[in-house]
C-alpha distance (Angstrom), angle and dihedral (degrees) to the residues before:
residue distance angle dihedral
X1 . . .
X2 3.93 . .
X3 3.50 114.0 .
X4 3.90 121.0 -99.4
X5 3.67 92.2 -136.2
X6 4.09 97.5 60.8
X7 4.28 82.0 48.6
X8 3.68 86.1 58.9
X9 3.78 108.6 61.1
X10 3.53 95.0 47.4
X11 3.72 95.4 46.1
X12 3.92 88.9 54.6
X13 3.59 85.5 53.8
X14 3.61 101.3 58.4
X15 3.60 82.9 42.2
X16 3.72 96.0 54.2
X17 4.11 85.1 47.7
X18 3.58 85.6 54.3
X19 3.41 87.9 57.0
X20 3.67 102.7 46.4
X21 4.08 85.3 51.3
X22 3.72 90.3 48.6
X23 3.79 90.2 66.9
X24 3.86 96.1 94.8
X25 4.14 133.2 109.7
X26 3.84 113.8 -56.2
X27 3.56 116.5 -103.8
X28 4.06 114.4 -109.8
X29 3.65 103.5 44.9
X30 3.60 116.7 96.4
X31 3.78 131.5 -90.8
X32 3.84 90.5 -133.1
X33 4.04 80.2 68.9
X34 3.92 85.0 84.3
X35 3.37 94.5 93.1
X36 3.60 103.8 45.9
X37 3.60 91.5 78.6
X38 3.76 112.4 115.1
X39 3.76 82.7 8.3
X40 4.54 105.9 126.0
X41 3.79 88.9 -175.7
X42 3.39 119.7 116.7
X43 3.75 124.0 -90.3
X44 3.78 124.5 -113.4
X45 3.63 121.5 -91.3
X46 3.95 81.2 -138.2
X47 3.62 93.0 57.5
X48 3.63 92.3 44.2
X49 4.45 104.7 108.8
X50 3.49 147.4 131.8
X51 3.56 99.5 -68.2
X52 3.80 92.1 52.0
X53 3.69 95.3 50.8
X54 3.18 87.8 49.1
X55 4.13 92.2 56.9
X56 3.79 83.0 46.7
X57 3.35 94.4 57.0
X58 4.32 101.6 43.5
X59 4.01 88.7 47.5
X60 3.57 93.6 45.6
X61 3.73 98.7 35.9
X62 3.48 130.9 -4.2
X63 3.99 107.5 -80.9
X64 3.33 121.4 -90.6
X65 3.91 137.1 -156.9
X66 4.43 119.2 -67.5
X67 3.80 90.7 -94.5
X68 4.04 91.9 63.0
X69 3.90 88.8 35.6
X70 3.67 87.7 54.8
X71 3.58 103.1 44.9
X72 3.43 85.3 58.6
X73 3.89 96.9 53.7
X74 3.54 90.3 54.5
X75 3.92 91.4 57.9
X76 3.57 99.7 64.1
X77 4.30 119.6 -115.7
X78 4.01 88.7 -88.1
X79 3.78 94.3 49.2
X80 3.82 101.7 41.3
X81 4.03 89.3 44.6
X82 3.97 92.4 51.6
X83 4.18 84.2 47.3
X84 3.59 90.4 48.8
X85 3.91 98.7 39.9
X86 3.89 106.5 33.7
X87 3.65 85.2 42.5
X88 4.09 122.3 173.0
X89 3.55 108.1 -128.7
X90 4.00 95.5 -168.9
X91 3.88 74.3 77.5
X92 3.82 85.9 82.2
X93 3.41 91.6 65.7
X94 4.19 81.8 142.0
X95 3.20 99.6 64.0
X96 4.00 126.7 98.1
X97 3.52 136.3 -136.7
X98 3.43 115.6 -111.1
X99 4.00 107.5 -81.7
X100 3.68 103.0 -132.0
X101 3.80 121.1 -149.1
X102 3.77 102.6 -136.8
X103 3.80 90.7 -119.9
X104 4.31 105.4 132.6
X105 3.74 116.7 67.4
X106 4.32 118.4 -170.9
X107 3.99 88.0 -103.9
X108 3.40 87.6 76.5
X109 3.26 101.9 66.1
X110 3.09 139.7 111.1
X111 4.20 80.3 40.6
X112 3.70 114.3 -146.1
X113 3.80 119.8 -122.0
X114 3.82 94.2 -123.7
X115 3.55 150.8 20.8
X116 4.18 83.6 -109.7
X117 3.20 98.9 50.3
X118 3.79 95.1 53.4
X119 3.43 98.5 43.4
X120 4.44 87.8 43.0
X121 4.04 84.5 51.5
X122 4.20 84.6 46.5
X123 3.75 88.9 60.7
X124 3.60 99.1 39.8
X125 3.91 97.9 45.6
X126 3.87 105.6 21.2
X127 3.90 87.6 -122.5
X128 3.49 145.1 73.0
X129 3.62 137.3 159.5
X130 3.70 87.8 9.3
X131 4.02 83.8 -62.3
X132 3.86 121.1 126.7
X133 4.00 115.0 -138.4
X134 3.71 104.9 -118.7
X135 4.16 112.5 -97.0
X136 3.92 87.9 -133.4
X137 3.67 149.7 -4.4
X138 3.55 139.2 50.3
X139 4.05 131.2 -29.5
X140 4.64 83.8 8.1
X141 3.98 84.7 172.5
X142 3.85 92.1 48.5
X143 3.63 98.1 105.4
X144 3.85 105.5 41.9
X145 4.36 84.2 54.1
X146 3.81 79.0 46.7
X147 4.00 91.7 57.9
X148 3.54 85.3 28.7
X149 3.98 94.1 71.3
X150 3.75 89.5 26.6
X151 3.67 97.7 72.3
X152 3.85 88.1 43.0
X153 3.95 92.2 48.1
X154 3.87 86.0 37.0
X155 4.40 102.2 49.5
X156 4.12 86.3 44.2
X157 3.63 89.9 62.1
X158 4.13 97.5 40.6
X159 3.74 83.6 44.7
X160 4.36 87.8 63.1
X161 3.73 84.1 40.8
X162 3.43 89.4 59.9
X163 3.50 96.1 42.9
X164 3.88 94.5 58.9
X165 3.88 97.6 44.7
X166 4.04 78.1 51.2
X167 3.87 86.8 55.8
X168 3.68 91.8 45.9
X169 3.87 89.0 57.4
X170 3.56 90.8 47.4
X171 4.20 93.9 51.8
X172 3.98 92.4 38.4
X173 3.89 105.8 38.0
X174 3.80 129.7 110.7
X175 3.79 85.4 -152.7
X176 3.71 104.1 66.1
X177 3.94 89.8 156.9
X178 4.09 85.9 55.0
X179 3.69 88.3 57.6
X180 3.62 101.8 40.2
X181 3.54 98.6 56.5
X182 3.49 89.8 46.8
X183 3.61 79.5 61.2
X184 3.48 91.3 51.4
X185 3.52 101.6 46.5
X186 4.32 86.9 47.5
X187 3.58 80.1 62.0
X188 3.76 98.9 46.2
X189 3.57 106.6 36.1
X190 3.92 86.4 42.0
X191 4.11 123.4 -162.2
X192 3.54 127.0 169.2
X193 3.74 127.5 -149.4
X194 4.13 97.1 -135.2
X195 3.47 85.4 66.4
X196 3.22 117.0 33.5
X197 4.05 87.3 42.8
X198 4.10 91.2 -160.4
X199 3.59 125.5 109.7
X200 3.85 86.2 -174.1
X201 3.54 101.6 56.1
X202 4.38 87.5 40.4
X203 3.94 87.2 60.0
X204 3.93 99.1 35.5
X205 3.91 81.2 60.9
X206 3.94 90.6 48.6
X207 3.47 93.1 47.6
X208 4.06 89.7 51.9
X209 3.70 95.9 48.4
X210 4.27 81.2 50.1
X211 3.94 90.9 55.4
X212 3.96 91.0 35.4
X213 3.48 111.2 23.9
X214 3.95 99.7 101.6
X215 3.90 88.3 36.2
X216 3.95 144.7 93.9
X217 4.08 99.8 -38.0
X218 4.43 82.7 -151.2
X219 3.63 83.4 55.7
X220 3.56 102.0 46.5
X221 3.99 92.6 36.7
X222 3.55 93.6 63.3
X223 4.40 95.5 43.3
X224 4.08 78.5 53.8
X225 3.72 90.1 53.5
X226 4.01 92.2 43.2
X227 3.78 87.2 44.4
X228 3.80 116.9 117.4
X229 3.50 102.3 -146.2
X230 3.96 93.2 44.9
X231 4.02 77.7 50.9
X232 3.41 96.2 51.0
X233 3.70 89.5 51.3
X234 3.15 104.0 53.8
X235 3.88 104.2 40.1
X236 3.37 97.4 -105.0
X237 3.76 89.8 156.8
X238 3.73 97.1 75.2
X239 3.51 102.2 43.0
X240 4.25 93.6 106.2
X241 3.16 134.1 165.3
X242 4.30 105.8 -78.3
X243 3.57 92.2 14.0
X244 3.73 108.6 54.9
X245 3.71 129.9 175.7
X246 3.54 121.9 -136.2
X247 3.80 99.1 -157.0
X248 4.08 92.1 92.7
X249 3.33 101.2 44.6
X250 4.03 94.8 39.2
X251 4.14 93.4 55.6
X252 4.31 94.2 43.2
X253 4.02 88.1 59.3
X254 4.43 99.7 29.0
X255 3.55 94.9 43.3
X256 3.31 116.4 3.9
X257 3.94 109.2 49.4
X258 3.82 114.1 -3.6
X259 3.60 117.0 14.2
X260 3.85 135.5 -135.0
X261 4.32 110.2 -32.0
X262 3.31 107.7 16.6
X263 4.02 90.5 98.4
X264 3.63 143.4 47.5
X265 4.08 121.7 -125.3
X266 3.72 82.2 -119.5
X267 3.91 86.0 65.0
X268 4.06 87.8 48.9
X269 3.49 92.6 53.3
X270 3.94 97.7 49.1
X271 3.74 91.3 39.9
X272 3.63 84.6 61.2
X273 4.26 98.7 54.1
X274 3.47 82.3 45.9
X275 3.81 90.9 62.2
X276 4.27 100.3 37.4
X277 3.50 111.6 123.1
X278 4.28 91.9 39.1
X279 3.57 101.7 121.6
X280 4.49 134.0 124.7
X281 3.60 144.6 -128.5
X282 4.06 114.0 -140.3
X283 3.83 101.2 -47.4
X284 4.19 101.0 -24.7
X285 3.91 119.0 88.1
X286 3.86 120.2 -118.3
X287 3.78 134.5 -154.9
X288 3.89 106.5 -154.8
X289 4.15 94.8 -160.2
X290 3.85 87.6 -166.6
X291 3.45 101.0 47.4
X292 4.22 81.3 55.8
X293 3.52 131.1 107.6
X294 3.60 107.5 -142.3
X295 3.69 94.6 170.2
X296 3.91 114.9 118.5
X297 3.49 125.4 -81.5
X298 3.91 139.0 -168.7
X299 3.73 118.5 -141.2
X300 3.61 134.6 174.8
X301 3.45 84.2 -20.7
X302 3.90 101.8 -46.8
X303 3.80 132.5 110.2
X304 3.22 132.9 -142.2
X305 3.84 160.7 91.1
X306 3.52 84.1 -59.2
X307 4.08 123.3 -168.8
X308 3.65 133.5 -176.0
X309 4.19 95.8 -83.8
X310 3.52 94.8 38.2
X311 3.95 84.7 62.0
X312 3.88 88.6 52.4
X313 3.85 89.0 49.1
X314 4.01 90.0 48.0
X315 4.19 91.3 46.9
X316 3.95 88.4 49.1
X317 3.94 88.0 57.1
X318 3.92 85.1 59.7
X319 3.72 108.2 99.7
X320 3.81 85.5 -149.9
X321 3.53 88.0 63.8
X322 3.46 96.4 63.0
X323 3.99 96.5 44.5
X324 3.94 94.1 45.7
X325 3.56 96.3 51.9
X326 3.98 90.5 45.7
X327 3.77 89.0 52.2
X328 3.59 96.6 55.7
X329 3.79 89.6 44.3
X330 3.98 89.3 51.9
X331 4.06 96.9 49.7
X332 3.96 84.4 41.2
X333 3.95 85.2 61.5
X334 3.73 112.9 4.5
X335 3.76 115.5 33.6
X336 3.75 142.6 -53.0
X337 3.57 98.5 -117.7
X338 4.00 105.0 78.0
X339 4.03 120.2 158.1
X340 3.21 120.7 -130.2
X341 4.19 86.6 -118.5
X342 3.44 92.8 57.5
X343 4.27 96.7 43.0
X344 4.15 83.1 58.5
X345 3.98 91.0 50.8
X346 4.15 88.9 50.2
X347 3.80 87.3 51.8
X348 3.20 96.3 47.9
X349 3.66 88.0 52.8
X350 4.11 97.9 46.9
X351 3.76 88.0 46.0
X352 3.65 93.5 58.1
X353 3.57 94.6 45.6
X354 3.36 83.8 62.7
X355 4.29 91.2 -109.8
X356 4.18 87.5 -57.9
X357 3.55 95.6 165.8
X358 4.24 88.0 -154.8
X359 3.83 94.5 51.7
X360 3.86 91.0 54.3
X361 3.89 83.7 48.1
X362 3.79 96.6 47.8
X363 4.20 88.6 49.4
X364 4.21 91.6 50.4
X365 3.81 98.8 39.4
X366 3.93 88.5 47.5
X367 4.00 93.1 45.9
X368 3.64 121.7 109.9
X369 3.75 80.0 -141.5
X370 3.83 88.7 70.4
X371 3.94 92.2 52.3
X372 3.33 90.9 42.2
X373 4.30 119.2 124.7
X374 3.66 83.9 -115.7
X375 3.88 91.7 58.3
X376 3.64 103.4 43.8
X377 3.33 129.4 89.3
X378 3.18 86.5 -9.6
X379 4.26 101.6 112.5
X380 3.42 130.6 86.6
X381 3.77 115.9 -133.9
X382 3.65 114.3 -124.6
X383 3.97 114.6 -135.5
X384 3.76 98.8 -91.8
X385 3.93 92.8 44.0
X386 4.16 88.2 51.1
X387 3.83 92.3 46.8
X388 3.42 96.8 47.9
X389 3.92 100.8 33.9
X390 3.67 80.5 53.5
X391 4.15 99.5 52.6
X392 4.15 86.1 45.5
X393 4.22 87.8 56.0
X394 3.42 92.4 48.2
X395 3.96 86.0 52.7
X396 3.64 97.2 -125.2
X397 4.01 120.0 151.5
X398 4.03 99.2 -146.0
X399 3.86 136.5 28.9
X400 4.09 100.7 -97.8
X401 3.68 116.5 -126.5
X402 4.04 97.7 -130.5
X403 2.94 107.6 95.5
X404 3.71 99.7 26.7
X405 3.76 119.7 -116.6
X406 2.95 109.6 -135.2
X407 3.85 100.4 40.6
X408 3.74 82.2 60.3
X409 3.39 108.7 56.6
X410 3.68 89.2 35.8
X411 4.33 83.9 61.5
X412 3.66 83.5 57.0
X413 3.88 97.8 44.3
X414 3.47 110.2 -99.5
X415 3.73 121.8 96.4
X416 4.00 120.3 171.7
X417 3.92 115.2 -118.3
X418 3.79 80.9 9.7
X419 3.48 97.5 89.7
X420 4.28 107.6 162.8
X421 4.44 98.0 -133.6
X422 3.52 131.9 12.8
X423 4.14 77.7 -104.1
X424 3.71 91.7 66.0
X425 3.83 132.4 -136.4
X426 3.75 115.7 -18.8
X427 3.57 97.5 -139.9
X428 3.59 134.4 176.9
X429 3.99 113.1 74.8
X430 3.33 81.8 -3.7
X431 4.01 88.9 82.2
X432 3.89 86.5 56.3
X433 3.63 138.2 87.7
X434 3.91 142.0 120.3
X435 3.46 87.2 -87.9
X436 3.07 106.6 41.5
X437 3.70 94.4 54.0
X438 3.46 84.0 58.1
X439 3.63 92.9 57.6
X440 3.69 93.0 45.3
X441 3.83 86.4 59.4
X442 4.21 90.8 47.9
X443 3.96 76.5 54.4
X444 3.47 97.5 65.7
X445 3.98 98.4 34.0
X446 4.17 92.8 52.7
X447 3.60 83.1 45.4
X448 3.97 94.0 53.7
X449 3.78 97.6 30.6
X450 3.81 103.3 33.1
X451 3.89 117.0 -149.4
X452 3.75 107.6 -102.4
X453 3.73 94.7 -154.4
X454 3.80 97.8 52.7
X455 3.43 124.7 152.9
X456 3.67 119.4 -165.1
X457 3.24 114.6 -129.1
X458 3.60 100.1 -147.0
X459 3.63 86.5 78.4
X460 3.93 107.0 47.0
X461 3.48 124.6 58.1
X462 4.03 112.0 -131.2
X463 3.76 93.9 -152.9
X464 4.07 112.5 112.0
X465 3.66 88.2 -159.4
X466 4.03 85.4 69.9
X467 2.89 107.6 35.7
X468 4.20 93.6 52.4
X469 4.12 75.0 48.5
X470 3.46 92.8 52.2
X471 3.50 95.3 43.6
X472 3.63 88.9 52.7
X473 3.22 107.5 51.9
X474 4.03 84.3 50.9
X475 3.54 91.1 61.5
X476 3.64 92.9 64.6
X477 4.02 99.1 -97.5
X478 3.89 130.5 142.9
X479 3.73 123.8 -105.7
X480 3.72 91.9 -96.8
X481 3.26 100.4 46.8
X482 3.60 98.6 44.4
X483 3.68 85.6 55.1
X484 2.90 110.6 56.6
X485 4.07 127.0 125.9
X486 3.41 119.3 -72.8
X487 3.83 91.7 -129.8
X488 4.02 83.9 67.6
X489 4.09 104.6 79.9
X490 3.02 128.3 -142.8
X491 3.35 98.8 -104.1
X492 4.04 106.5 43.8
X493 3.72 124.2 100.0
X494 4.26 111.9 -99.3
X495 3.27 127.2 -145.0
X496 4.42 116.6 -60.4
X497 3.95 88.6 -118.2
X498 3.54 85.2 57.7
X499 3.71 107.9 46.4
X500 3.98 89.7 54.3
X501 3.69 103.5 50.1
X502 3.70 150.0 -4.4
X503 4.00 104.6 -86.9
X504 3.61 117.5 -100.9
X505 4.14 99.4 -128.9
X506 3.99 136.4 142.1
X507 3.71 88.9 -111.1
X508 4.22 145.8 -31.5
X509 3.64 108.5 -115.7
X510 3.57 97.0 -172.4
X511 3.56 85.2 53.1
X512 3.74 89.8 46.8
X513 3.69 84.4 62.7
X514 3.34 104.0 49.2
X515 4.16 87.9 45.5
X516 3.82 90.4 47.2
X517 3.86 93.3 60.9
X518 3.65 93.1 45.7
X519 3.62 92.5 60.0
X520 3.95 87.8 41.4
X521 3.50 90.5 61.0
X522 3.73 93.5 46.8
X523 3.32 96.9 56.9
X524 3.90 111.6 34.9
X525 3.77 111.2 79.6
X526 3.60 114.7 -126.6
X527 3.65 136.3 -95.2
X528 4.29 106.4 -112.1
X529 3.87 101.5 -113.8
X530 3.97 96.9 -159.7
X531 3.74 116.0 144.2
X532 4.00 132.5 -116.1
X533 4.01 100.9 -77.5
X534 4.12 99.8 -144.9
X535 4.26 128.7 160.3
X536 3.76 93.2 -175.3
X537 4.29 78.0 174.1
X538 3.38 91.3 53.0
X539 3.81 96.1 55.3
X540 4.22 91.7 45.0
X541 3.75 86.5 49.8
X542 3.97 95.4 52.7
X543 3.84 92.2 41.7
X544 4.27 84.8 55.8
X545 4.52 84.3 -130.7
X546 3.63 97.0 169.8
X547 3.95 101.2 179.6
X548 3.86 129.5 51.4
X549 3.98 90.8 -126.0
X550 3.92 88.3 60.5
X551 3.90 87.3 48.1
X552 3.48 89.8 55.5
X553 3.61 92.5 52.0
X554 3.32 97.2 53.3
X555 3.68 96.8 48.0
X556 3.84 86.3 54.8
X557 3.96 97.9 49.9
X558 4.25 86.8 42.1
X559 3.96 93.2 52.0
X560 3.93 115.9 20.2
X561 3.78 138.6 66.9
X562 3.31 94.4 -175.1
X563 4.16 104.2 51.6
X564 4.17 105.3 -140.6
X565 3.80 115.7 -113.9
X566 3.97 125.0 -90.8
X567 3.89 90.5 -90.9
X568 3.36 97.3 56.0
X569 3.53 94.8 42.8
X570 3.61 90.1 54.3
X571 3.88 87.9 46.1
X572 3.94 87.3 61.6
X573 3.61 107.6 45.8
X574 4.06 85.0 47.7
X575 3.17 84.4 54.5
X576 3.40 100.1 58.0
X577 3.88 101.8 44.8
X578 3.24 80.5 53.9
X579 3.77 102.5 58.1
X580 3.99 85.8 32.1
X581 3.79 94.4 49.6
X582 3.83 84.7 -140.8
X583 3.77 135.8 60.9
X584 4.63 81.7 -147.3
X585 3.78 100.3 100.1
X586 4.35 83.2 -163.7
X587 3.99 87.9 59.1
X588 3.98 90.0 48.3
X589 3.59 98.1 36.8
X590 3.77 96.3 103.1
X591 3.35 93.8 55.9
X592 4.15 119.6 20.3
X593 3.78 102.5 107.3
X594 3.34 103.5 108.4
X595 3.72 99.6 27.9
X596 4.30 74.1 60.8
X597 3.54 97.2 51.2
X598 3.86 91.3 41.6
X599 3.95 85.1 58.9
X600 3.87 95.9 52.4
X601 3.91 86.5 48.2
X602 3.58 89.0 59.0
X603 4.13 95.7 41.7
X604 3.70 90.4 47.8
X605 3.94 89.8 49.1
X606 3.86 87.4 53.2
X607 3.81 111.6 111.4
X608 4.42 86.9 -117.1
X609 3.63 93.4 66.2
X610 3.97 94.1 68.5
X611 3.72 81.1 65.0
X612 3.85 134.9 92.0
């Protein structure tokens, strides 16, 4: 018998090659749509339908079920763009502000960059993290290394909180736009928790790209740049006056405004005087005037007694500017392929808005270009966008909490606050491979069929160093002992010193570690673990289907942008006479829910469904 696992490789890579070729226009839009693309004039009120609202509505949100699609069919294009772009957020009334756990304290702060460095500053100054060192005794540093790993332990797990109460405001908004360029600009202005090591300063930057995100892109540059935790990230704190640090000023101009060759290193290196003394304190922005340079600089071909916002205001004069930040905007919601022709005209149109993020918005989403054949269908959704596209299909009003969230989209390479560079997530193809199409399929069957042995993993440390620690220390056995390395088993002899008595030391650290998480877990609430509530037989029933062939149709139209080819269509409603042993919805009525939900696993495994 030939072994399953050499069928499997080459299966996912006629799969994946199904995939690749799947990448084509969407079926139901016009072939007179060919030459649209490129095209920023409005669309025609008489092209204006179901299946372009619904377009609208994936690239500017993330889908939603035929009732929203609908409503905004009957708008019109310029009416449901304008509701979707110059949205009201006091419509979101609903949703909550982020319920914080109570986990930093003011000691903490300013937080030292390493486990040496607090316990060095310990021994120097008797304190750290708002700890005293112990006047006597054995292991007097143990509890600042305790409070030490705590707070690392302790922000990781408020940062996933975060993360899912973000996900619940991307499922339950009436703003989708609001929360997909905050998605956007996560991925642009790019922070990541491991280094930053602040959950507060991660959602204080999500909050500003919430109240700023559709907005002037000068204004919202320069609240990036005064930002804490983009200042944090990028070392703003030792860029001083004499000795300054390039890192700042490098990112605002290669990533952040004008891209790679459109300025000299000499440019870098004034940009970077001009921004000495930029620094913060906890979560508030400071301007240290002595740590300034206030000597005169030349950049980009200006002179002056240059600071850090008179560098913004200099970069926004840079036609570039304009056109690279409208490009990445247009492959973020329109397509990757963007000519060089067309990049100068959206330029020209952001600069003469004046860089109003919405008005650039309004101009793409009512192009022809954007419903063009060589726009739809045509992008592939990134993790978050699939699992969260997916929960709004299925009509469900929060993110569920089995399977986890963020363990999900993390399998499939995209984890919020997690972001891999400073320049983001690649994206694109990137997203796809054999296996993770697989994955993307495990997606939607954990989603449908929960795991009924789930642990979350917000609770449980993964670490075998603590848990052999905590199972140590359980067993009755000193600190020393119970810390040992993991290369020492159980069962060999340890060191004489050890075997007497405890060892006199200024503190454990792998203890500290396995402490720290323990009073991590105490203290962060937990993420709710209920499961995706779904009565696929309930919605058949109200909708009066009556044949498995017009349930498969109406799965297709509720989830898929791109509609799956005759085969596969075929392939599905044969699938589900078969697991319904009748084609009669009324005879299988009684009992069709999970031959349902084993249909929409397969559909949302199909190569189409990676597509918006």
């Amino acid at each position: 018998m030939q072994n399953t696992s050499s069928k499997r490789m080459p299966l996912l890579a006629s799969f994946f090659a199904i995939f690749l070729a799947t990448i084509l226009p969407a079926a139901g839009f016009p072939q007179q749509l060919d030459s649209w693309q490129s095209d920023l004039s409005p669309i025609p009120s008489a092209n204006w339908n179901y299946d372009t609202a619904a377009h609208l509505l994936e690239r500017a949100g993330f889908g939603g079920m035929p009732t929203q699609i609908q409503t905004l069919a009957e708008m019109g294009a310029a009416e449901a763009v304008a509701y979707l772009v110059r949205f009201d957020a006091s419509t979101n009334s609903h949703l909550s502000a982020f319920d914080h756990s109570g986990i930093h304290d003011p000691g903490l702060e300013p937080f030292p960059p390493s486990r040496p460095a607090t316990t060095s500053l310990a021994k120097e100054t008797g304190e750290a993290l708002g700890i005293r060192v112990k006047p006597t005794g054995n292991r007097r540093l143990q509890p600042v290394v305790n409070k030490f790993f705590y707070w690392l332990r302790a922000s990781r797990l408020e940062t996933e909180r975060v993360a899912y109460w973000w996900a619940n405001r991307m499922v339950s908004s009436e703003t989708p736009l609001q929360e997909k360029m905050a998605l956007f600009w996560h991925g642009h202005y790019a922070v990541n928790e491991g280094k930053v090591r602040d959950y507060r300063k991660l959602l204080n930057e999500l909050e500003l790209f919430h109240a700023m995100g559709t907005g002037s892109f000068r204004d919202l540059m320069l609240a990036v740049a005064q930002d804490p935790g983009m200042l944090a990230f990028l070392d703003a704190g030792v860029n001083v006056k004499g000795a300054p640090n390039e890192n700042f000023a490098r990112e605002i101009m290669e990533l952040f405004t004008m891209g790679v060759g459109n300025y000299s290193e000499g440019d870098i290196r004034e940009a970077a005087r001009a921004f000495t003394g930029w620094n913060f304190v906890d979560l508030e922005f400071v301007f240290n005037e002595d740590l300034h340079d206030d000597g005169v600089k030349t950049f980009l071909g200006r002179t002056g007694n240059f600071d850090g916002e008179d560098i913004i205001d200099i970069i926004m004069e840079q036609p570039v500017t304009a056109e690279y930040i409208a490009g990445k905007l247009y492959r973020f919601f329109v397509r990757d392929n963007l000519s060089p022709a067309l990049q100068s005209k959206l330029g020209s149109v952001f600069r003469n808005a004046d860089y109003e993020i919405s008005a650039l918005l309004e101009t793409v989403f009512l192009s022809r270009d954007f419903y063009s054949q060589a726009s739809v269908g045509t992008h592939i959704k990134s993790p978050v966008e699939l699992a969260v596209s997916t929960y709004r299909k299925l009509g469900l009003n929060e993110a569920p909490g089995v399977p986890d969230f963020n363990r999900s989209t993390g399998a499939l390479g995209q984890t919020l606050f997690r972001p891999p560079t400073v320049a983001g997530w690649a994206g694109g193809r990137s997203w796809i491979t054999p296996g993770l199409l697989l994955a993307r399929g495990n997606f939607a069957r954990d989603l449908l069929f929960p795991d009924i042995n789930f642990i979350p993993p917000d609770r449980r440390n993964g670490s075998r160093e603590i848990q052999s620690v905590a199972r140590r220390i359980r067993d009755g056995l000193d600190i020393t002992t119970a810390t040992q390395p993991s290369n020492i088993g159980e069962g060999q002899i340890m060191a004489e010193s050890n075997m007497l008595a405890d060892r006199d030391e200024d503190f454990n650290t792998r203890y500290g570690s396995f402490r720290g998480w323990q009073m991590a877990i105490e203290k962060v609430k937990p993420i709710p673990r209920h499961t995706a509530r779904l009565d696929f037989s309930g919605d058949i029933l109200q909708l009066e289907l009556t044949s498995t062939a017009e349930v498969v149709d109406y799965f297709i139209e509720r989830f898929m942008r791109v509609a799956p080819g005759a085969d596969a269509r075929r392939m599905l409603v044969n699938f589900l006479n078969e697991e319904l042993g009748t084609s009669n919805i009324e005879e299988a009525q009684t009992y069709m829910e999970d031959a349902l939900r084993m249909m929409v696993h397969l559909l949302l495994s199909q190569p189409e469904y990676q597509l918006s």
